[in-house]
N, C-alpha and C positions, 0 to 999 in steps of 0.2 A: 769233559776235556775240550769239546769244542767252542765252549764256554769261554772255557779261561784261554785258550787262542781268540778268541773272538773279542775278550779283553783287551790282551796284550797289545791287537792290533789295534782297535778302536783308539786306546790311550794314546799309543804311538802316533798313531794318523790325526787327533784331535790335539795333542800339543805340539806336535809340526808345523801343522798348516795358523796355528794361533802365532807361533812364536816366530813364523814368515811371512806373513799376512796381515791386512789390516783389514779384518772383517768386520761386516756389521755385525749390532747385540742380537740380532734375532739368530743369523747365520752360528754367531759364539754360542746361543744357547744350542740349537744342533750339534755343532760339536761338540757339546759338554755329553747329550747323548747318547753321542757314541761308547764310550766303554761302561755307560749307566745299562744299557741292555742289557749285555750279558752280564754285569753283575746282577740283575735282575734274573735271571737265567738261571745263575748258578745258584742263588739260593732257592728259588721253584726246584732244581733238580736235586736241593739237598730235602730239602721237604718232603718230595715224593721220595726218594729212595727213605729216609727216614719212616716216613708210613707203609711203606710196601714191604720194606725187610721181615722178614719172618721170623729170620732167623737174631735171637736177642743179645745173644751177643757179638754178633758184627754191630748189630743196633747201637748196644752199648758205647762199644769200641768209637762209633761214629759221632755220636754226642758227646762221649770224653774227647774226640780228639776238638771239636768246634769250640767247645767249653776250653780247653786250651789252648785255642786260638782267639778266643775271646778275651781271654786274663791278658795274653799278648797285647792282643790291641790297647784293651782300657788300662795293662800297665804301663805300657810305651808310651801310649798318646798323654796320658799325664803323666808321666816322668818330663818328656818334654814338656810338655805345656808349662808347667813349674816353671822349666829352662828358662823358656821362652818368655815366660812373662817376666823373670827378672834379667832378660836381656841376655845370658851366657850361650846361647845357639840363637841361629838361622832359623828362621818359620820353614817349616815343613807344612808341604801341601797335605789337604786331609785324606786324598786318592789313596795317599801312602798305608790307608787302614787295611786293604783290601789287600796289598802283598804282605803286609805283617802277619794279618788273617790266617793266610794261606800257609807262610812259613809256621806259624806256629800248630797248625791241625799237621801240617807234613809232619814236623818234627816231633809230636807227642804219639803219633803212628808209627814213625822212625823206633821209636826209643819203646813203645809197645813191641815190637816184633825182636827187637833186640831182646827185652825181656824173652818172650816166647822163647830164644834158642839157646 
């Protein structure tokens, strides 16, 4: 959790001060980063929890739900990308993989627990 606030802020703070500022390339590279960290973070904290669980099927549970958040990314990023290359949408930054990511592990957990009840 403190992760993905640690995220959120980083991004925030690093496309602010880019998009009001005229910084050097080394400074820019610093701010890039910034929310590289704790994405670095969060996948260390999926890792360990992934090996430390005991229990198999929360385990389960946890690699189906990254696995469909994975489909998410690599179906989104190339659906667009198609887009994109023959011109029908805006370039989307690639940051943008990391909240897909996210929506898509929430949302196949979401829809597990619903099954559950």
């Amino acid at each position: 959790m403190m992760a993905s606030l640690a995220y959120i802020l980083g991004l925030g703070i690093a496309v602010t001060l880019w998009r009001n500022y005229e910084l050097a390339d080394g400074i820019t590279f610093l701010l890039a980063l910034m929310p590289i960290i704790p994405i670095l973070a969060m996948i260390w904290v999926m890792a360990r929890y992934l090996k430390e669980e005991t229990d198999e099927y929360l385990r389960h549970r946890a690699v189906t739900a990254s696995l469909v958040g994975l489909a998410a990314v690599l179906g989104v990023g190339s659906f667009w990308g198609f887009l994109e290359t023959f011109e029908l949408v805006p370039h989307v930054p690639g940051w943008w993989s990391v909240p897909i990511w996210a929506l898509g592990m929430g949302l196949a957990q979401l829809v597990w627990k619903v099954r559950e009840t």
